[in-house]
C-alpha positions in Angstrom: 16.2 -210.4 -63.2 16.0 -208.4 -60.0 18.0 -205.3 -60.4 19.8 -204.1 -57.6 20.3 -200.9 -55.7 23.7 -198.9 -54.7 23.4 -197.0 -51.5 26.0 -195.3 -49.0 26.2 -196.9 -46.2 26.8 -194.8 -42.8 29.9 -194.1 -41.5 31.2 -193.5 -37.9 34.3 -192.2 -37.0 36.7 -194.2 -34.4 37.3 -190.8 -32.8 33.6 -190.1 -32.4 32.6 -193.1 -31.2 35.7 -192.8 -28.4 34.7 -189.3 -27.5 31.5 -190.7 -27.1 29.9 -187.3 -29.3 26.6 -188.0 -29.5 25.4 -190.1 -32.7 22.1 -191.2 -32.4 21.1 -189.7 -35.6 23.2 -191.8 -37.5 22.6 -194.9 -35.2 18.8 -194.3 -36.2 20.1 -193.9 -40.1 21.9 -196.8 -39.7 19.5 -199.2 -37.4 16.3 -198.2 -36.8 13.0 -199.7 -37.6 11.7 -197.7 -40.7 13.9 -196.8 -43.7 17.6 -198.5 -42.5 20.2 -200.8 -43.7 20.5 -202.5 -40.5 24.5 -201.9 -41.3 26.9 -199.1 -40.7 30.6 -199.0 -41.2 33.7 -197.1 -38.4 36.4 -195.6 -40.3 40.1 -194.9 -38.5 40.1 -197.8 -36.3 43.8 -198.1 -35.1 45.6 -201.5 -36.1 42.7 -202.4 -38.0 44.6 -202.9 -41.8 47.8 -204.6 -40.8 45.5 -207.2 -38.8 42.7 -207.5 -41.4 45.7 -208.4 -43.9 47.8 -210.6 -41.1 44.1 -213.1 -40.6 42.4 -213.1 -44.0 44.8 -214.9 -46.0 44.7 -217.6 -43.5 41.6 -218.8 -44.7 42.6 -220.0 -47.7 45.3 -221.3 -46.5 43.6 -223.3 -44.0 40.8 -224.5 -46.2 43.4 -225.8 -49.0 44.8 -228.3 -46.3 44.0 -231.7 -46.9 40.5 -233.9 -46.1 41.9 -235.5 -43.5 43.6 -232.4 -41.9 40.4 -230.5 -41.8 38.5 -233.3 -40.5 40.4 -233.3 -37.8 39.8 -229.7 -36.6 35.6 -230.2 -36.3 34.3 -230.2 -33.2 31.0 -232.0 -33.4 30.2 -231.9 -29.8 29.9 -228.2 -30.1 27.7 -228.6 -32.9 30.5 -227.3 -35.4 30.4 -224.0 -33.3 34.5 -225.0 -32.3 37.0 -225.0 -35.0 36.5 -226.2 -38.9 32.9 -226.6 -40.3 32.1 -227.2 -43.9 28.9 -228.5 -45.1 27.2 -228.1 -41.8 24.3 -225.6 -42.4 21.7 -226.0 -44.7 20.4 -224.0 -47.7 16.4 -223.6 -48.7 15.1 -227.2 -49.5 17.5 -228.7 -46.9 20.7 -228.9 -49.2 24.4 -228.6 -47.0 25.8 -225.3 -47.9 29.2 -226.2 -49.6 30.0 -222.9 -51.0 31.8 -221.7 -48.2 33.8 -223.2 -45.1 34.4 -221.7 -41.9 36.8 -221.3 -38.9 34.9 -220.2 -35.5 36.4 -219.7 -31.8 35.9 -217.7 -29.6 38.5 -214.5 -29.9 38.6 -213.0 -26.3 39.2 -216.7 -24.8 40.8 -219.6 -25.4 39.2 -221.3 -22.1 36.3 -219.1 -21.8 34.7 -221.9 -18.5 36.6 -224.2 -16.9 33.6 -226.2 -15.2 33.5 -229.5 -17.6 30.0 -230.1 -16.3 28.8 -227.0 -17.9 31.0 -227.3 -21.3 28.6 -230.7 -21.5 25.8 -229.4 -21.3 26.6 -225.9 -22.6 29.3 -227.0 -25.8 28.5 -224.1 -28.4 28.5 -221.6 -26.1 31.1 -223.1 -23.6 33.8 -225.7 -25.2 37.1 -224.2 -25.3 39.0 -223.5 -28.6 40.6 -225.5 -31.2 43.6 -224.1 -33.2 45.4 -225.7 -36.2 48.5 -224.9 -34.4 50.7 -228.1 -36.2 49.7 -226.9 -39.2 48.1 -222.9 -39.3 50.5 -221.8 -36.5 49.6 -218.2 -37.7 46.0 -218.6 -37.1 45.5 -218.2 -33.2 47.6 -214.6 -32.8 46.0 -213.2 -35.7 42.7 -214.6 -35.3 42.4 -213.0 -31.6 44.7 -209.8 -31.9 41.9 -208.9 -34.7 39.1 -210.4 -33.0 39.8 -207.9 -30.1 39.8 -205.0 -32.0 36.7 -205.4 -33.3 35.1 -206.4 -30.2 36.2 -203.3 -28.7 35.3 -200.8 -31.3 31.9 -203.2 -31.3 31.1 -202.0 -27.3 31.6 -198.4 -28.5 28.8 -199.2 -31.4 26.3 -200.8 -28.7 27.0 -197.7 -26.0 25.9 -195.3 -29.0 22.7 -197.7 -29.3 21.5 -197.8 -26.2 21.5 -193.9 -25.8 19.5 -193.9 -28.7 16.8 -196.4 -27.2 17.0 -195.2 -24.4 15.5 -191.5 -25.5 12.8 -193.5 -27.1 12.2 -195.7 -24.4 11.8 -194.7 -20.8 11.7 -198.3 -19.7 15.1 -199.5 -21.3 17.4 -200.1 -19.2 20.2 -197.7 -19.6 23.5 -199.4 -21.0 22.0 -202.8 -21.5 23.3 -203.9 -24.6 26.5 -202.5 -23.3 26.6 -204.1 -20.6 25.7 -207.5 -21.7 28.1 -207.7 -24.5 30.8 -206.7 -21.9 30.1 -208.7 -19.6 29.9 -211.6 -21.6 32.1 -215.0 -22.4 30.8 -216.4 -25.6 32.0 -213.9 -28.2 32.5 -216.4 -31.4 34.5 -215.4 -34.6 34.1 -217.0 -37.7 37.0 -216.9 -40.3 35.5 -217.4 -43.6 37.0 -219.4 -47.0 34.0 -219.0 -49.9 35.0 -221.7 -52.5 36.2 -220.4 -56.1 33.5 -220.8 -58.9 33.8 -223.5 -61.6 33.1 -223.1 -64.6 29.0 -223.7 -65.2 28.9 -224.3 -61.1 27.8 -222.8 -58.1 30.4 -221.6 -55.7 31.9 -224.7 -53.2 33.3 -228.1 -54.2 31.6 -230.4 -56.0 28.7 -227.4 -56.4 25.7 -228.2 -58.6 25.3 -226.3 -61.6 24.5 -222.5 -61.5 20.4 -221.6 -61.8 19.6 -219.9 -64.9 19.0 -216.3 -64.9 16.2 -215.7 -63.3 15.6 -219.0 -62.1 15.2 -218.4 -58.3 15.5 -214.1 -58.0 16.5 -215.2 -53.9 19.1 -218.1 -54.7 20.8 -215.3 -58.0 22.0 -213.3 -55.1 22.9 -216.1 -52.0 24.7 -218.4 -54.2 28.0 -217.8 -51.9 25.8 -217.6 -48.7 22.0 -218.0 -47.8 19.8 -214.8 -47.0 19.7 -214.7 -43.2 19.4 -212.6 -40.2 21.9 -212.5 -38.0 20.2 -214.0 -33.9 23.1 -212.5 -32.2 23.1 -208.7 -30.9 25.6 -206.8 -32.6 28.1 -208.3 -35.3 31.4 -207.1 -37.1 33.0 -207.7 -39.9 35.9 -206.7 -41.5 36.3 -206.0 -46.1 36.3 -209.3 -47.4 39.6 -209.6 -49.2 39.0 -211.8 -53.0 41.9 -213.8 -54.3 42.3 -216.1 -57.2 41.7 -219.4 -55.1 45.0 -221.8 -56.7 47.4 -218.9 -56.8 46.5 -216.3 -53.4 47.2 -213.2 -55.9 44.5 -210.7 -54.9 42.0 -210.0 -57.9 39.1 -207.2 -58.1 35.7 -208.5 -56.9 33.5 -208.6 -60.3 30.7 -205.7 -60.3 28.3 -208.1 -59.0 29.7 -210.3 -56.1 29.2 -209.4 -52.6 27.4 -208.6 -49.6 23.5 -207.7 -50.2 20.5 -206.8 -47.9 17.1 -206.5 -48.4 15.7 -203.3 -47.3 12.7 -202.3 -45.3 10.7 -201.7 -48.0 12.2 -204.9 -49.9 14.8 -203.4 -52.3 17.9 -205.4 -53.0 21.0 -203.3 -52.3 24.4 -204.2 -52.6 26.6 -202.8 -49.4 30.1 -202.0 -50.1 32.7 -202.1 -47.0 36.4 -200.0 -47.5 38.9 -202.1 -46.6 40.2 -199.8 -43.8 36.5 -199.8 -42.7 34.3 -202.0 -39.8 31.2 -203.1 -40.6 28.7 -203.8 -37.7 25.3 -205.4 -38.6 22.3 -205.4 -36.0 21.1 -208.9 -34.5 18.0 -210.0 -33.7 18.9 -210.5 -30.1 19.4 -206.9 -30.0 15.7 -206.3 -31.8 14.3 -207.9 -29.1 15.9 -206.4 -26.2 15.0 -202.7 -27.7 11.5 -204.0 -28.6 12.2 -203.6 -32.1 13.9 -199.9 -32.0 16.5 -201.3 -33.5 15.7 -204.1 -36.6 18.0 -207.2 -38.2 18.1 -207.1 -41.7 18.5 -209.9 -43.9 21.2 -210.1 -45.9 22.9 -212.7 -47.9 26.2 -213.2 -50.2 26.8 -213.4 -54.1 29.4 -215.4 -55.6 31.8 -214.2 -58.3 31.3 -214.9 -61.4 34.6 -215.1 -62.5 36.0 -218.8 -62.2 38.6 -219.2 -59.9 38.2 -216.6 -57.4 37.8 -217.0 -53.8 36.3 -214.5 -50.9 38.2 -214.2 -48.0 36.4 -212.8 -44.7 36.1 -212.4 -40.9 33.1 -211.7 -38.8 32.3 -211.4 -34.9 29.3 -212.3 -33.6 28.8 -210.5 -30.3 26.0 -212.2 -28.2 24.8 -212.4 -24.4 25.7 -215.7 -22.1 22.8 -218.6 -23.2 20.7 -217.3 -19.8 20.0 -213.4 -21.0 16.5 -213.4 -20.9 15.0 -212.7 -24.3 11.9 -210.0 -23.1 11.2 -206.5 -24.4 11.4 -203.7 -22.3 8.1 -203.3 -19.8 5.1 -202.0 -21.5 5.9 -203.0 -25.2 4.2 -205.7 -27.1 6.2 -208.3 -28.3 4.2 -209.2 -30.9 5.2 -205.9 -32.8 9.0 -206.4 -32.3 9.4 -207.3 -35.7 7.4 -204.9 -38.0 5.0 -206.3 -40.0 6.9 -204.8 -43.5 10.4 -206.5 -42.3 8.1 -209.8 -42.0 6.7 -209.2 -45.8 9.3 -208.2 -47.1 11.9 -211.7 -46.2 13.5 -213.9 -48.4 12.6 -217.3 -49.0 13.9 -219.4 -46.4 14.7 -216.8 -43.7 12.4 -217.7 -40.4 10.2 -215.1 -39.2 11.1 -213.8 -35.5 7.4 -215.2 -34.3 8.6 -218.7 -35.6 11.3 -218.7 -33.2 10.9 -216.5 -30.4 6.8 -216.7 -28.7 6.5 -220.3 -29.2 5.9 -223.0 -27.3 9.2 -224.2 -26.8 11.0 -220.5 -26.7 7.8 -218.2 -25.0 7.6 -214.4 -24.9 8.0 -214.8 -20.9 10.4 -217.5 -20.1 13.0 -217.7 -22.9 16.8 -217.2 -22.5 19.6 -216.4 -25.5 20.7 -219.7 -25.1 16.9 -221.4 -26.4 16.4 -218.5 -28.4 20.1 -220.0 -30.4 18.7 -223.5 -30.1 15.3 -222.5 -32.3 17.3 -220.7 -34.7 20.1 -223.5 -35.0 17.3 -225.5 -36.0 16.4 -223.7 -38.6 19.6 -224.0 -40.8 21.7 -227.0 -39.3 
C-alpha cells in the first residue's frame, strides 16, 4: 500500500494578514503552481475556538434525527445545494456517497435575492435558506456567527493572493479575487456529519464492505470522501472535531484518518489542521482567473478505522455570482492553466479542468461561474 507523506503546512498569522505585511512568499509556498499544497492554515483568529466548538457538535446532532425529520430539510429544487443532503453525490463508478451527510446554506444571508423569477431559474446559487429551527434551534446562530468569521479572515487570504499575481502578471487585474468574493451573494457553507465505521464496513449507513488493502490505492484513502478539487475560488475550513458517534464524547482521530492531498509531483500527504487554526484551500475558479498562478489540489478524506467514531466538520466555499466570466488574464493561454503534471498526476475519478472548462458547452471565451458549476455538478451528482 501507498505510503503516505507528513508535511508542515504554512501558516499565516491573523495579525499579518490584518496589517496586510506583505506575504507573497508564503502565498507562493502555499499556492502556487510548482511544488505547493494548494493549502495553508491562519493561526490567532479572534472568536475562532468558542465558535468552532458552539457549530461542530451540531452535526451530529442533526444527522442523528430521524428519516423523516431529515427528509424534510432537503431542498431538491436547489439541487440539494439548500439544507440536508445525504446520498446525493456520486463516488467513482456512479455509487451515492453515503459516508458522509451534509448541512449547506448560505452563512452571510438568509435571503440572499428576493426576485422569485431569478431563485427559479438560479436555485443553487439563489434559493434562500432552510434551518432546522423546530428541531436544531442552535444551528442557524452558530452556523452564521462562524461562517462570518471565516469569510472574513477568507477576503484577507484572497487580498494577499492577488498581490502575489499581480507581480507576476501585469495583466491581472489588481484586487480581482478580492473583489469578487466581496462583492458576492452566494457564499455556501457546508456543515459536515461523516458516518461512524462498522465493523468490516466502509464509513456511512448501510456502507458496503471495506476494500482490502491495497485493493483500490485511490478509494484506501477517500473512503470518508472522494478525491476532488474544490470549483470554487477560495475555501475554508475549520479542524474537524472526531467523536464516538452514539455517545458525542470526543475521541483521538486514529494515526491514519483525515484530510489528504496529492501533491504536484503526486505524493500522498496527510495535512494536519490545529484546532485553533483556519485552513483555506485554493479553487479552481481561482486557477483560472490567475491563469493558473495559483493551482487546486486534489484532495480527499480517510475514514477512521476505529468503529464507532464519527468526523465532525465545517467548510466555506467562497465563490463569484454564476455570471463571473471564467477567462484568464489577456495574453495567457488557457490551455496551460492547469499544468500538464497536476493533470498526470490526478486521482481516479477527479475531471480534468479541459473536461469542464473549453468545451463545447462551457468555452474558453464565453463561459460564466454559474456554467462552469453546472459542468462540474455533473460530474459528481
Amino acid at each position: 500500500m501507498e505510503v503516505p507523506v507528513e508535511s508542515c503546512v504554512v501558516t499565516l498569522e491573523f495579525e499579518a494578514l490584518l496589517r496586510g505585511d506583505d506575504l507573497s512568499a508564503r502565498i507562493a509556498e502555499a499556492f502556487g503552481a510548482d511544488e505547493s499544497l494548494g493549502i495553508l492554515t491562519v493561526s490567532g483568529v479572534p472568536g475562532l475556538t468558542p465558535l468552532r466548538e458552539r457549530l461542530l457538535p451540531l452535526a451530529r446532532e442533526f444527522a442523528r434525527l430521524p428519516a423523516d425529520v431529515r427528509a424534510a430539510h432537503e431542498h431538491a429544487p436547489s439541487f440539494y445545494a439548500v439544507g440536508w443532503s445525504h446520498g446525493k453525490e456520486k463516488l467513482g463508478g456512479g455509487a451515492p456517497d453515503l459516508a458522509k451527510g451534509s448541512y449547506y446554506n448560505n452563512p452571510l444571508y438568509n435571503r440572499p435575492f428576493d426576485d422569485e423569477a431569478l431563485i427559479a431559474r438560479f436555485p443553487s446559487f439563489a434559493a434562500p435558506n432552510v434551518w432546522p429551527s423546530q428541531h436544531v434551534p442552535q444551528m442557524e446562530g452558530a452556523f452564521m456567527q462562524l461562517g462570518q468569521v471565516m469569510v472574513r479572515t477568507g477576503l484577507l487570504v484572497a487580498k494577499q493572493c492577488d498581490a502575489y499575481v499581480s507581480a507576476r502578471c501585469p495583466a491581472y487585474e489588481a484586487g480581482k479575487l478580492e473583489r469578487l468574493l466581496s462583492s458576492s451573494k452566494v457564499c455556501k457553507g457546508r456543515l459536515l456529519h461523516y458516518f461512524a465505521t462498522a465493523p468490516g464496513h466502509a464509513p456511512g449507513e448501510g456502507g458496503a464492505p471495506a476494500a482490502a488493502p491495497g485493493a483500490d490505492v485511490e478509494g484506501e484513502w477517500s473512503s470518508w470522501c472522494g478525491w476532488h478539487n474544490d470549483h470554487g475560488s477560495l475555501t475554508a475550513l475549520v479542524a474537524p472535531l472526531y467523536v464516538r458517534e452514539e455517545s458525542g464524547e470526543r475521541e483521538a482521530p486514529d494515526a491514519r484518518a483525515g484530510l489528504y492531498v496529492r501533491s504536484r509531483r503526486g505524493e500522498l500527504v496527510r495535512v494536519r489542521i490545529p484546532e485553533d487554526h483556519l485552513a483555506f484551500q485554493i479553487g479552481e475558479t481561482a486557477q483560472v482567473h490567475t491563469g493558473g498562478l495559483l493551482q487546486a489540489t486534489p484532495h480527499a478524506v480517510r475514514g477512521s478505522c476505529a468503529a464507532g467514531v464519527s468526523r465532525e466538520t465545517f467548510a466555506v466555499f467562497m465563490e463569484p455570482e454564476w455570471t463571473c466570466p471564467m477567462a484568464v488574464p489577456d495574453g495567457m493561454d488557457p490551455r496551460l492553466t492547469q499544468t500538464a503534471s497536476a493533470t498526470r498526476h490526478l486521482p481516479k475519478g477527479v475531471p480534468p479542468l479541459h473536461e469542464r472548462w473549453g468545451t463545447a458547452g462551457c468555452p474558453f471565451s464565453a463561459c460564466n461561474f454559474g456554467q462552469f458549476t453546472d459542468a462540474t455538478f455533473k460530474s459528481f451528482y
